[in-house]
C-alpha positions as CSV (number, residue, x, y, z in Angstrom):
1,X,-5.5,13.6,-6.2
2,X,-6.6,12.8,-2.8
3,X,-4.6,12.1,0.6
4,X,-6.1,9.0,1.2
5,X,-3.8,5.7,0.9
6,X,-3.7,2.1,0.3
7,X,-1.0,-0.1,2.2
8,X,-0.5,-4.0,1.5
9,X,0.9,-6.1,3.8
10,X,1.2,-9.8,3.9
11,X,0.9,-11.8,6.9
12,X,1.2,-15.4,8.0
13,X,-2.3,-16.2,9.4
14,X,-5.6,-14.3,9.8
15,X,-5.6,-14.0,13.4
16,X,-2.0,-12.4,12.7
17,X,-3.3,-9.9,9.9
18,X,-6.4,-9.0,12.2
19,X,-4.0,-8.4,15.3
20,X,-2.0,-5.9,13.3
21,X,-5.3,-4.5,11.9
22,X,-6.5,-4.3,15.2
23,X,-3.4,-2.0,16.2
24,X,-3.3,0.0,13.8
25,X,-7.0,1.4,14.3
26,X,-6.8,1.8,17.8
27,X,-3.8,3.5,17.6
28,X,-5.4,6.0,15.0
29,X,-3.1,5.3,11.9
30,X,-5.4,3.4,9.5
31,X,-9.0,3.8,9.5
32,X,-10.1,0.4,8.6
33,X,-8.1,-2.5,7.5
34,X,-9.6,-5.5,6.0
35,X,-8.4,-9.6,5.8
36,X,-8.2,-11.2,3.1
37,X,-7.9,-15.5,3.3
38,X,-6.8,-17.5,0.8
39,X,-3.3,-16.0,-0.4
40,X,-0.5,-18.5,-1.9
41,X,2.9,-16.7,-2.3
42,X,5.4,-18.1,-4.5
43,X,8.5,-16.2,-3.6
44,X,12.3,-16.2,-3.5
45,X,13.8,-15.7,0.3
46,X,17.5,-16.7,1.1
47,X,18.5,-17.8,-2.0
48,X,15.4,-20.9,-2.1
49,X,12.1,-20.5,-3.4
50,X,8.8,-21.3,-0.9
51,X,5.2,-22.1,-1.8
52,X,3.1,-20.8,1.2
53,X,-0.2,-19.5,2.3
54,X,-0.7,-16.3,3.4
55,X,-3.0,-13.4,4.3
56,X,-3.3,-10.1,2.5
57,X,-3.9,-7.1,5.0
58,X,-5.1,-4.1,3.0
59,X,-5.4,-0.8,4.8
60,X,-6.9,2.5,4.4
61,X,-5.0,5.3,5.5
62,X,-3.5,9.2,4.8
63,X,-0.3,9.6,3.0
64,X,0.7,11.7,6.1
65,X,1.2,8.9,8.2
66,X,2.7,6.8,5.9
67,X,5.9,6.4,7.4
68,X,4.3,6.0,11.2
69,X,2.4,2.8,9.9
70,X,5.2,1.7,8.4
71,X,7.3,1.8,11.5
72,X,4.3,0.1,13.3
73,X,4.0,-2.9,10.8
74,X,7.7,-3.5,10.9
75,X,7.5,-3.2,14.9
76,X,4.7,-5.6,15.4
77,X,4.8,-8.0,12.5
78,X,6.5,-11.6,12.8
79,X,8.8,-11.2,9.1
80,X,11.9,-10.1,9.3
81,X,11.2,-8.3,6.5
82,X,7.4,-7.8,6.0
83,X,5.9,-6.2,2.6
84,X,4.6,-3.1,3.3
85,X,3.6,-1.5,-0.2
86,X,1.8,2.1,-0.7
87,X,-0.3,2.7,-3.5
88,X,-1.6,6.0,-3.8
89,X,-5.5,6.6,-4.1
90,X,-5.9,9.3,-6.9
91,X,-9.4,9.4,-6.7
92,X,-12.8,7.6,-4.8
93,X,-15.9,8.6,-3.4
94,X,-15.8,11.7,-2.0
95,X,-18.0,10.5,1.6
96,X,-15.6,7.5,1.8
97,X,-12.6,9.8,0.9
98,X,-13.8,11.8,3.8
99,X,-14.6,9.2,6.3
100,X,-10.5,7.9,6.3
101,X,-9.6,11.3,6.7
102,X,-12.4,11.2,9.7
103,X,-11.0,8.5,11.6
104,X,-7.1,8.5,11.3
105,X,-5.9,11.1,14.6
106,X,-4.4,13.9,13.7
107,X,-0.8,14.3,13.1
108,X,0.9,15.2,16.4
């Protein structure tokens, strides 16, 4: 098992997904996050179902500062309630492993 982590989060735009990117790098809590166009979400919100286009924000972090990205997404994003999944990275290769752990500061 490694320490390295994988967080999703949707956003409405591209320009949107690389601003929170952006933050989160410079402020040292992911070490890369990555755009990816083209989403449609199908999904149930106040009791009515949309059909819209989206942006998937994938970002490469430590399981130690899960919970400080978290905070951050919620703080900066435009959803009242934005998706912000973990999935845990059991294994990789060991330079890129090495490299998150590289660039995400150290816990305070």
């Amino acid at each position: 098992m490694t320490d390295a982590i994988l967080v999703m989060v949707t956003a409405p735009t591209a320009d949107k997904a690389a601003e929170l990117a952006r933050a989160l790098v410079e402020e040292g809590l992911a070490a890369c996050g990555n755009v990816v166009p083209g989403l449609r979400s199908i999904y149930r919100w106040e009791g009515k179902v949309h059909d819209e286009p989206e942006v998937l924000l994938l970002l490469k972090t430590r399981a130690s500062h899960f919970e400080a990205l978290r905070e951050r997404v919620v703080q900066l994003h435009p959803y009242q309630c934005p998706e912000v999944l973990r999935l845990d990275v059991p294994e990789g290769h060991a330079p890129y492993l090495q490299w998150i752990r590289d660039n995400v500061r150290p816990q305070p």
